[in-house]
N, C-alpha and C positions, 0 to 999 in steps of 0.2 A: 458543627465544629470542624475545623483545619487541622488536618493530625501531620505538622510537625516533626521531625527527629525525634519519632517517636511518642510523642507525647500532642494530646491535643489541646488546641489555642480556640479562643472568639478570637473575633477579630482586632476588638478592642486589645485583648492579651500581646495581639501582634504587632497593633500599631506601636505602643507604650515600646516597643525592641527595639522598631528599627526606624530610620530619617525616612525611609521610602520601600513598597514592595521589594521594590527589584532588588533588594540586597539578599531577598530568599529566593524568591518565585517572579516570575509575569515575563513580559514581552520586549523583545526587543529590533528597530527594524535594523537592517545593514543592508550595503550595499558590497559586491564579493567584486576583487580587481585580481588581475593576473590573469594572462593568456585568454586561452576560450571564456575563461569565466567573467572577465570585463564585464561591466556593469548588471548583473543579477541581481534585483532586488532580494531580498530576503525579509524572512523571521524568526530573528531564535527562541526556541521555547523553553523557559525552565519552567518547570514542575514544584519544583520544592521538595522532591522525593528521593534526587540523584537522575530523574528522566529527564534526557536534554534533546531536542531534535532541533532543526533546522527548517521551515517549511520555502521554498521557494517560488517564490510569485513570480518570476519573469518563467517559469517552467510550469504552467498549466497550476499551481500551488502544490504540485509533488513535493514529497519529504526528503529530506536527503542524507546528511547524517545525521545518526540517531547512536547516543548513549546510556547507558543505564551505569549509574556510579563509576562511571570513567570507562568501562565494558566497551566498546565499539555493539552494536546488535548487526549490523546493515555490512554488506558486500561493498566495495565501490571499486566500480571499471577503474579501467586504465585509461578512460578517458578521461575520467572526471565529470566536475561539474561545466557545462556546455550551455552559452549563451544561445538562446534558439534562432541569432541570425544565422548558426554556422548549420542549422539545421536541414540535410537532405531527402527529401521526400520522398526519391523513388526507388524505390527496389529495395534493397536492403541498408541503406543511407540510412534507417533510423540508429542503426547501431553502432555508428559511426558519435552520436551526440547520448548514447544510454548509457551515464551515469551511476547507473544502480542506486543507492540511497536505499532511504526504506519504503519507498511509493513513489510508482512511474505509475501511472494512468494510460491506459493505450481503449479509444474509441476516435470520436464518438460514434462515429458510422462504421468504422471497420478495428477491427483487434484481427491478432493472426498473422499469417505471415500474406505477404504483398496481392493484392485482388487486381489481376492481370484486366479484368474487363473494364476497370474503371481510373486504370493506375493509381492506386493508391497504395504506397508505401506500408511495408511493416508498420504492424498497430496503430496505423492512423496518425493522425496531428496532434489530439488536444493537448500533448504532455511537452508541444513546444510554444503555445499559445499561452502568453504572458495574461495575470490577470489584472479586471479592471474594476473601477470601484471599490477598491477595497478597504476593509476597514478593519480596526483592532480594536479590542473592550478587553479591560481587567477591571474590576469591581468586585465588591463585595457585594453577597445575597445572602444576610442575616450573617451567618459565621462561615459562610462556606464562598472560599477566594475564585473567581470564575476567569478564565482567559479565553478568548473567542478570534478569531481572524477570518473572516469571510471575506470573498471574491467571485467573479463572474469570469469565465471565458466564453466564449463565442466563437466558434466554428461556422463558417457560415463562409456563401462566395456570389458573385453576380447572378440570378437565375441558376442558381442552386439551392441547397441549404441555408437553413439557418438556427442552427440546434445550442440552444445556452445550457451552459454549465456554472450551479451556482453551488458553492462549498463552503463548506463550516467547520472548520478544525476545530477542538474545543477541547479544552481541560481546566483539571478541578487542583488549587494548590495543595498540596501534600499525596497527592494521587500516583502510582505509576502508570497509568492509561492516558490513551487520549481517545477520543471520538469524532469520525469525521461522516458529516453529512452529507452527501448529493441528491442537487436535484435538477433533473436533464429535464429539460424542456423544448419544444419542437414550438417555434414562435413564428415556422413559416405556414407556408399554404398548401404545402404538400404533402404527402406523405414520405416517409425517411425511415432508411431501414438505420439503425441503434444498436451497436452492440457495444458492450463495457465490459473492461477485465483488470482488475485490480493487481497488479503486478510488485507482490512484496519480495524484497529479495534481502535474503536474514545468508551472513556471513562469518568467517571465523571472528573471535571464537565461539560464536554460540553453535557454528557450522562447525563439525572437526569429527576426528574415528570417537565413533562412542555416541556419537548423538544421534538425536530421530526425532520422526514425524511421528504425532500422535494425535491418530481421529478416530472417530467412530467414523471407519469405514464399512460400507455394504459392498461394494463392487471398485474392481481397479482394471483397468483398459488401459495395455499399454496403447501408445501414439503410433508406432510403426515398430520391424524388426526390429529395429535396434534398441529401444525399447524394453524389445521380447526378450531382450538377454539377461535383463536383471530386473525383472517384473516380482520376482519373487522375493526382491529384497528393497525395493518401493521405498521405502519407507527407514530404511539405512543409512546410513556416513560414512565414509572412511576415511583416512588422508587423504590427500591431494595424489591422482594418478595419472604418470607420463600418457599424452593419448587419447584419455578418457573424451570419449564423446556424449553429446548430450543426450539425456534421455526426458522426455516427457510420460506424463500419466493421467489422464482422465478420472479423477477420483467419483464414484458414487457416494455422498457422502447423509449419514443418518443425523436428521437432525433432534432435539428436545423436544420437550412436551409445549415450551413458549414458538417452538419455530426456529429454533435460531441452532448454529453450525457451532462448535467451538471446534479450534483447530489449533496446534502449536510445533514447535520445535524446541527439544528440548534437549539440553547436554548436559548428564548429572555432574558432569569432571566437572563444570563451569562452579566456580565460586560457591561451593558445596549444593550445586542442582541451580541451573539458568535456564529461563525459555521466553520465549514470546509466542502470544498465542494471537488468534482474531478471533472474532465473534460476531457472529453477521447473518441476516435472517434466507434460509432456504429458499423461499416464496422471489424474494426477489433477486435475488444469483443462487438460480437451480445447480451452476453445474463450478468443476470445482478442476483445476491443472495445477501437479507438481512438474516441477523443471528442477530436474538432478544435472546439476554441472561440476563434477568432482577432479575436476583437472586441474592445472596447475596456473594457478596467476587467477583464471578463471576458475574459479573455486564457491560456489554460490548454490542456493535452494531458493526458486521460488515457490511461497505459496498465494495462489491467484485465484480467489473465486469472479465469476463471473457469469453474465448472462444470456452467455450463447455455447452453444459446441466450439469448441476451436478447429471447424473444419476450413475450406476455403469457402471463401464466401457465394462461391458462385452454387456449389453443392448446397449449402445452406439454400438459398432461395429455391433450388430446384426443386428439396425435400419439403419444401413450406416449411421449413425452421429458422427463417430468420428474422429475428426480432424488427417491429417497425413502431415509431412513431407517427401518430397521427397529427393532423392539425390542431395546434395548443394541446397536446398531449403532455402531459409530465411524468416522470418516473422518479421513485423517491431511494436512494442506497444509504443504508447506515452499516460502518463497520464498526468496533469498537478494538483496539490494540493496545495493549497489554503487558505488564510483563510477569512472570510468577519463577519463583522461587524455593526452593528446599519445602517445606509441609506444605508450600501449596500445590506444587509438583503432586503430591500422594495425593492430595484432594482434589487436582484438577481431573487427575488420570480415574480416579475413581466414580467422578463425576459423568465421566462421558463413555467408560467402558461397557462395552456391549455383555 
């Protein structure tokens, strides 16, 4: 059953309502005009729950804005949303088109900041690689309403690479969650180093003094000095501070008895307790970066798991820690995104406390 404003439908119950899905729940495509944003395919997702997001096909199928019952969840630059012709590859040009939203993708071969031995720009390309083949399904499966949007990017160049990215956004009608699949594929003849980092970045007001990060943390490593300064409050918010420089964190983090990470941000002030969490398996993104940016305009939390150190890439190789793809290798990432609420807050906290 479709649980509805509360109450749960068949499908039949739902059809007898309404002319067409889409008056509650399902899919829909656009195309976004104005400035940078000139022709970005899109999709918007309703839920039927009050979860509304945006996924953007000309942007690797990154998220972009995301609401919960009118809520804002998601940060968004001062750039906006950015067609990926305006996209600059080298050196720090990625952050010139980094829109924020709720999922930037930064791989496929490198995440991290810019890999001098190969030029490759901050976190890599795939998140301005438009996707291809793609397709959308809402159906029903028995009483339970399914919406699905798959696509492929390809990264890949002359005698080089050739590493596919195939994804599956996926939700269920009357759900707050969504569920996105990848699965990276190495479709050339060589071997290919692969690193992936899921780059979520959750924004006022779910961001604000009073809110936090809440994981079953084992171990926290700040990133550098700076870092060092407020390592002891990790996991903190405050208002927005003239100044405030960025801080990253290295999280250790403890997962369940199934394997899997839950992880969130939560603001009790928020609509009597608001948060977004992920859920996502250890096994395949061992390691885990917060990004505390508590300044002004710039006002953001990433939480990013992923499957490498966020060192430089060149250190990586040195150390034998850098992840590589074989020939027809494939790697499979499931996250699951969320939102929870007032008692579920207490049950979620209670769930994962050490």
């Amino acid at each position: 059953m479709a649980n509805f404003f509360g109450k749960d439908f068949s499908a039949a119950e739902i059809l007898r309502r309404v002319g067409r899905i889409e008056q509650i729940a399902g899919l829909r495509e656009v195309t976004l005009k104005g400035g940078k944003k000139e022709r970005i395919k899109a999709v918007d997702v309703n839920t039927g729950a009050g979860l509304s997001l945006t996924i953007l096909l000309s942007r690797g199928m990154d998220i972009g804005r995301t609401f919960y019952r009118g809520v804002p969840l998601t940060w968004f630059s001062s750039s906006g949303e950015v067609h990926p012709s305006f996209y600059e590859s080298e050196g720090l040009g990625w952050l010139r088109s980094f829109g924020g939203g709720l999922l930037v993708t930064c791989g496929l071969r490198h995440a991290g900041g810019p890999a001098e031995e190969e030029k490759i720009g901050l976190h890599g390309r795939i998140s301005h690689i438009p996707a291809e083949l793609v397709s959308l399904v809402q159906k029903w499966e028995k009483d339970e309403f399914i919406m699905e949007v798959k696509g492929i990017m390809r990264e890949t160049q002359v005698f080089g690479e050739n590493i596919v990215l195939e994804r599956t956004i996926s939700a269920k009608g009357g759900e707050k969650r969504i569920f996105l699949e990848d699965r990276v594929r190495n479709e050339g003849f060589e071997t290919v180093p692969h690193m992936i980092l899921y780059h979520l970045n959750l924004g006022f007001p779910v961001v604000d003094a009073g809110s936090y990060l809440f994981a079953q943390v084992k171990e926290v490593q700040a990133r550098d000095e700076e870092a060092k300064k407020g390592v002891d409050e990790y996991n903190l918010f405050t208002k927005p501070m003239p100044g405030f420089k960025e801080k990253c964190y290295f999280l250790k983090m403890q997962e369940d008895e199934k394997g899997k990470v839950k992880v969130g941000i939560i603001n009790p002030e928020l609509e009597e307790g608001m948060g977004v969490y992920l859920r996502y398996s250890k096994e395949a993104l061992p390691h885990f970066v917060e990004w505390k940016m508590m300044g002004e305009g710039v006002y953001v939390v990433g939480i990013e798991p992923t499957n490498c150190l966020l060192l430089p890439r060149k250190e990586l190789h040195q150390k034998g820690i850098l992840p590589y793809l074989k020939k027809g290798e494939e790697r499979v990432y499931n996250i699951e995104i969320g939102i929870i609420e007032k008692e579920e807050i207490r049950q979620f906290e209670r769930k994962i406390k050490i």
